[in-house]
C-alpha positions as CSV (number, residue, x, y, z in Angstrom):
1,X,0.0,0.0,0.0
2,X,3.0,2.2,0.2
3,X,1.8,4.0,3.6
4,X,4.2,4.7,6.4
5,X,2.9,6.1,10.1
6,X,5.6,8.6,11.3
7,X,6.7,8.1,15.0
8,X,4.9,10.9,17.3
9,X,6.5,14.5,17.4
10,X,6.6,17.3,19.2
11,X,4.7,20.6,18.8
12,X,6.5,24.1,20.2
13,X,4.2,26.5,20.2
14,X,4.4,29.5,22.6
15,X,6.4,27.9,25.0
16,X,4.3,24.7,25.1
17,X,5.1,21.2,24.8
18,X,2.7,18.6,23.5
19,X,3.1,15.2,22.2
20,X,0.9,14.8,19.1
21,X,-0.3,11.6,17.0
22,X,1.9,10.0,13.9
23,X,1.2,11.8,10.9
24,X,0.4,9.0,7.8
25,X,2.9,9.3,4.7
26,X,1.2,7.9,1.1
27,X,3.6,7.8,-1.8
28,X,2.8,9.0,-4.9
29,X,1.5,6.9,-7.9
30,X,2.3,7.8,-11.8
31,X,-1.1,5.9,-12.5
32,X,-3.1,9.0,-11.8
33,X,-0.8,11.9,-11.8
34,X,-0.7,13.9,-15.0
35,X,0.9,16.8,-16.0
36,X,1.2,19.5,-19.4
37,X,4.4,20.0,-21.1
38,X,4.3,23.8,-22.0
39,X,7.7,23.5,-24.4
40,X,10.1,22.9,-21.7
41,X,7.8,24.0,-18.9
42,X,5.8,21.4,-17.3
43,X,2.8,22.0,-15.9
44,X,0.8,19.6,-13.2
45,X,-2.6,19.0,-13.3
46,X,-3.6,16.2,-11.0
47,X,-1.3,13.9,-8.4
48,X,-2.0,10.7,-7.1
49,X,-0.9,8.8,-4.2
50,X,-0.8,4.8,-3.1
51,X,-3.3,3.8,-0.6
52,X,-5.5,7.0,-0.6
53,X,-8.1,8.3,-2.8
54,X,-7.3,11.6,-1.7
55,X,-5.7,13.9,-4.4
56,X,-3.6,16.8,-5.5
57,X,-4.2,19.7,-8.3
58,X,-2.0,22.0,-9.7
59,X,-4.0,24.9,-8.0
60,X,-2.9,23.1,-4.6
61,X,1.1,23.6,-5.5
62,X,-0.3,28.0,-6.0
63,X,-0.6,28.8,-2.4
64,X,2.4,30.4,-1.6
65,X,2.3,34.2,-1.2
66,X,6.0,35.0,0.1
67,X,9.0,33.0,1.7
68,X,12.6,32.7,2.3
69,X,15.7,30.8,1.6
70,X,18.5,30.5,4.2
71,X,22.0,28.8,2.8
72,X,25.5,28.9,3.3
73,X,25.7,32.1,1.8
74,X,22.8,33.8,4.2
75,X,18.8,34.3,4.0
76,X,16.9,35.2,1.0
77,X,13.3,36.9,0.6
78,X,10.6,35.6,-1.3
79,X,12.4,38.3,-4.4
80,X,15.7,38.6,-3.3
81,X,18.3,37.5,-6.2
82,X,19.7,34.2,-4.9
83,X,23.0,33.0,-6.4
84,X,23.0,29.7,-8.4
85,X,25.2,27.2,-9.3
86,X,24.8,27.1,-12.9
87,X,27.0,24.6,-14.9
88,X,29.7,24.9,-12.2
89,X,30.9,23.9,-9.1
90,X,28.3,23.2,-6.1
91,X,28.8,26.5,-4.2
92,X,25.7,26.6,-2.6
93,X,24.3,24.4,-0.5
94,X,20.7,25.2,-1.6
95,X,19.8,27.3,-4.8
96,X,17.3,27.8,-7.8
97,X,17.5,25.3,-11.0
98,X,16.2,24.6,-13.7
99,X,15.5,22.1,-16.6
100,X,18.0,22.2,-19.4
101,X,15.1,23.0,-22.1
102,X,12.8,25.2,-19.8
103,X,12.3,28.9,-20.0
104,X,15.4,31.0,-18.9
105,X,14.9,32.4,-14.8
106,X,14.4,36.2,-15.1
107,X,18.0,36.6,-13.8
108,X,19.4,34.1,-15.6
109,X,22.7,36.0,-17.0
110,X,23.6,36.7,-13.8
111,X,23.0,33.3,-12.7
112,X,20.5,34.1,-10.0
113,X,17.4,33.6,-9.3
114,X,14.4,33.5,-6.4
115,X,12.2,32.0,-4.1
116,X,9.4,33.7,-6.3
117,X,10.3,31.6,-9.6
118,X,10.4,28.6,-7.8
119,X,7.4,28.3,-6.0
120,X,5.2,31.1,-7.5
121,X,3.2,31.1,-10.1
122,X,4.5,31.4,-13.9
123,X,3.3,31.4,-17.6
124,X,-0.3,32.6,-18.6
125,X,-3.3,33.4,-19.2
126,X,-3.8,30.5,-17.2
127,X,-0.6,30.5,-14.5
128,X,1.0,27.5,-12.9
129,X,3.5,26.3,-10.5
130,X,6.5,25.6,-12.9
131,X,7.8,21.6,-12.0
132,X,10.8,22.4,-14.2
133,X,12.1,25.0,-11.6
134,X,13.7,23.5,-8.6
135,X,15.8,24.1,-5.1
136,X,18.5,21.6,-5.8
137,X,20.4,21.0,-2.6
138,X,24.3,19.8,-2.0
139,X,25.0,16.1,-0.9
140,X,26.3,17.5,2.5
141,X,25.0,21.1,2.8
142,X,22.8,21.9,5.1
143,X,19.3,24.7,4.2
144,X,16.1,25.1,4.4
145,X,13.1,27.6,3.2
146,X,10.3,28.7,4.2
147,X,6.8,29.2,2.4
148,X,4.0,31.4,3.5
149,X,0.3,31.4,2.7
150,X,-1.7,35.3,1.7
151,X,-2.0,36.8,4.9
152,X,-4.5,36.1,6.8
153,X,-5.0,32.4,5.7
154,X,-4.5,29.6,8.0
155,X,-4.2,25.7,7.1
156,X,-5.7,23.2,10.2
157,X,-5.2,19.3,9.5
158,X,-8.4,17.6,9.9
159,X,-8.8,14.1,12.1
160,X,-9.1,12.0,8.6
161,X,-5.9,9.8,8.3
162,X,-6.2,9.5,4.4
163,X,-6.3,13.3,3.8
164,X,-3.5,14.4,2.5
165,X,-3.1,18.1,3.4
166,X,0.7,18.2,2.1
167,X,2.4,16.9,-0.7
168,X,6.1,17.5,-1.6
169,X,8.0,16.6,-4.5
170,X,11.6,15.6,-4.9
171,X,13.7,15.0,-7.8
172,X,16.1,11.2,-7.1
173,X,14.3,10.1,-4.6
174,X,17.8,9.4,-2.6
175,X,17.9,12.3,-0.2
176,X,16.0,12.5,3.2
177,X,14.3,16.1,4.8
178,X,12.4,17.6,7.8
179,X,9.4,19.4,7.6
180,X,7.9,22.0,10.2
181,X,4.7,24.0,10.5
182,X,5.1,27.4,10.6
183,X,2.4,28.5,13.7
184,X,0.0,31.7,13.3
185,X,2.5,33.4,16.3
186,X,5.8,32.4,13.7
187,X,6.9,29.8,16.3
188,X,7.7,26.1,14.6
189,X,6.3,22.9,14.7
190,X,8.7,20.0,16.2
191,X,10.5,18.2,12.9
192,X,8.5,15.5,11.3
193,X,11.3,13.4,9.7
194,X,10.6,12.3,5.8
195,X,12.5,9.2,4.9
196,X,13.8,9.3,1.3
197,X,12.3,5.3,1.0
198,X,8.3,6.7,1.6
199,X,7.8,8.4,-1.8
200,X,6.5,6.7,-5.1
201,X,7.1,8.2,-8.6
202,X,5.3,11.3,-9.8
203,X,5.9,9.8,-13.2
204,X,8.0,12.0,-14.6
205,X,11.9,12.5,-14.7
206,X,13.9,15.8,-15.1
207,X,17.7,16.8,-16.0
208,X,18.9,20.1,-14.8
209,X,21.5,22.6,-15.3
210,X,23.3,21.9,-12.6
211,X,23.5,17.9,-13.0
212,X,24.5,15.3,-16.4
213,X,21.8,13.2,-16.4
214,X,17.8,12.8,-15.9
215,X,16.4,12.0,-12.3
216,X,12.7,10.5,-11.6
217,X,10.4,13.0,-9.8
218,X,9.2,11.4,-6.5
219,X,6.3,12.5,-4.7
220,X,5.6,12.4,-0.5
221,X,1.6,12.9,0.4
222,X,1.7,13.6,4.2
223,X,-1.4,13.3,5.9
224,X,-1.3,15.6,9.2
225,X,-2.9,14.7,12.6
226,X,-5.4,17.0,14.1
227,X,-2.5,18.5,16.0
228,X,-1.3,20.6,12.9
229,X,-4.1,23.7,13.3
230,X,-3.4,27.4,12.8
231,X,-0.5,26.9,10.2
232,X,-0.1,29.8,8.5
233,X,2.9,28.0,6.2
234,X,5.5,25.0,6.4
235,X,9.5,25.1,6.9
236,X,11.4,22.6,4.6
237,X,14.7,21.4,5.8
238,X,17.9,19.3,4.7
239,X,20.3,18.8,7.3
240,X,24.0,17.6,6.9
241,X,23.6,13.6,6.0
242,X,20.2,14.5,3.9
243,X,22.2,13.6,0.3
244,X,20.7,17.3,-0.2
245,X,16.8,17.2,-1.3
246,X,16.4,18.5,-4.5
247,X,13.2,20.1,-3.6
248,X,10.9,20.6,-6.9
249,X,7.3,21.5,-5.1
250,X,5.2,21.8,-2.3
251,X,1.8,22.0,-2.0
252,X,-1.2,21.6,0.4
253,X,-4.9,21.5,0.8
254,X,-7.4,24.2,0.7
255,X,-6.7,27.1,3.4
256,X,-8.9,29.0,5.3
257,X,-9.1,32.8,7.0
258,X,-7.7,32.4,10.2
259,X,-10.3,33.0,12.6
260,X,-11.3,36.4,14.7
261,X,-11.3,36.2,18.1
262,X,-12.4,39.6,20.1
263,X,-9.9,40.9,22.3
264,X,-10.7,41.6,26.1
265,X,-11.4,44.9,25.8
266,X,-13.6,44.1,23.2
267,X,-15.6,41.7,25.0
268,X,-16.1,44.2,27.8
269,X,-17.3,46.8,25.8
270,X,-19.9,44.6,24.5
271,X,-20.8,43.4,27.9
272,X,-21.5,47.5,28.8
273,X,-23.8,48.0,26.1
274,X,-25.4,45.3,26.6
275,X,-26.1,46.8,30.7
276,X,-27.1,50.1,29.2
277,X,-29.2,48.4,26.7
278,X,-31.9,46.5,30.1
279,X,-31.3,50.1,31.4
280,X,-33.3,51.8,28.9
281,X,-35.5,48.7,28.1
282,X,-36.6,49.0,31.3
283,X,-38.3,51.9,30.6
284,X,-40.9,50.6,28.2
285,X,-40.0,47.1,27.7
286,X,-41.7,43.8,28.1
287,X,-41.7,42.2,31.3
288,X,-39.8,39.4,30.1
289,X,-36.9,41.5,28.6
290,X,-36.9,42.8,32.2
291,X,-36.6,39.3,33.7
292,X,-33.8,38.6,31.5
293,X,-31.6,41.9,32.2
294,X,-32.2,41.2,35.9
295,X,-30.9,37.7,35.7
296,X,-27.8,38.8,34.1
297,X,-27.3,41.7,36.4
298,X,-27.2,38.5,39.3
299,X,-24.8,36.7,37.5
């Protein structure tokens, strides 16, 4: 079935320390999954995974509204020019890529290019997450990036062990990473470790710039516990022993507005108006909008 339970983790939030339930991994299937070659620019339209009939669109890989890249050679905005190892020596331990016969990066002749190209949207009328850019990440560098839903837009895992809320693809298949909500307050998630041995191919293989040959996509469906609530994004991480994840997409499930919660002072206010409101009622109201003030008044 291709489904692997992840050990419990720990969630940090605001000081807090909770143990939470495994999260389920499903690994991707190619029978299912289709994508739209735009010229060199491929475009995906629907992933499956093993052992769930819960699926993926390419509208789910578009929810990214800002981010950042940290490296060996420092942190990078969601539009801030990153250096990239183009056809030369691996500098950096983490760095946009590309397919050999995809469209040029904006910056391409000063081989650079940004969070925004990777995991934003590209092409039109119709736009789309571009699977033929990449982060492609050193066999023994350590980096990771983060990647931020539209303000005000919060994901919460639901109870459902075959929902997949968060897939992530991965070009080889040989390299391992951690992932990490990111809570409404900024705080982090504990690390949820992703074995390189729980994905299934995507169906599709790429070559890039920076490598000599073609690598198979592989795609991880996570399916979050009911502990994940209030995300408002997800951290992505290869550590030192990771064989560097050559990270080609993330994506989740639908997002929702955070919600509003009054502050005290609000709720104190309201609680005065309403007073002043049986004050005057009492003055030509019915009896029983009388009754009620005074019981509250008791309270």
């Amino acid at each position: 079935m291709n489904r692997f339970a992840i050990a419990g983790f720990l969630t940090i939030s605001a000081g807090a320390l909770t143990a939470s339930a495994a999260p389920t991994i499903y690994a991707a299937k190619s029978a299912g999954t289709t994508t739209v070659l735009h010229g060199g620019d491929r475009e995906l339209t629907s992933l499956a995974f093993s052992g769930t009939s819960s699926t993926m669109t390419g509208a789910d890989f578009l929810r990214w509204n800002s981010g950042s890249l940290t490296n060996n050679a420092g942190t990078f905005g969601w539009t801030d020019l990153v250096p990239r190892d183009v056809n030369s020596a691996n500098v950096y331990t983490g760095n946009p890529d590309r397919t050999d016969a995809s469209t040029p990066m904006p910056a391409e002749a000063s081989k650079k290019g940004t969070m925004r190209d990777v995991f934003g949207s590209f092409g039109g009328p119709t736009p789309y997450k571009n699977m033929s850019y990449i982060i492609d990440g050193e066999d023994s560098g350590a980096y990771h990036f983060d990647l931020l839903f539209a303000a005000g837009q919060r994901l919460s895992a639901d109870n459902d062990g075959s929902t997949v809320e968060l897939s992530i693809l991965e070009r080889g298949g040989n390299s391992d990473f951690n992932v990490y909500g990111i809570n409404a307050d900024g705080s982090l998630t504990g690390p949820m470790f992703v074995n390189r041995s729980t994905g299934g191919s995507a169906g599709w293989s790429i070559d890039t710039l920076e490598i000599g040959g073609t690598q198979a996509v592989v795609g991880f469906g996570i399916s979050l516990d009911a502990a994940w609530q209030n995300l408002k994004g997800f951290r992505i991480e290869a550590k030192n022993g990771f064989n560097g994840p050559d990270i080609v997409a993330v994506g989740t499930s639908q997002t929702s507005p955070s919600p509003i919660v009054p502050a005290p002072a609000s709720i104190g206010l309201l609680g005065a108006l309403s007073v002043l409101g049986c004050g005057r009622r009492r003055r030509g109201e019915k009896p029983s909008s009388d009754r009620a003030c005074a019981a509250s008044e008791k309270e």
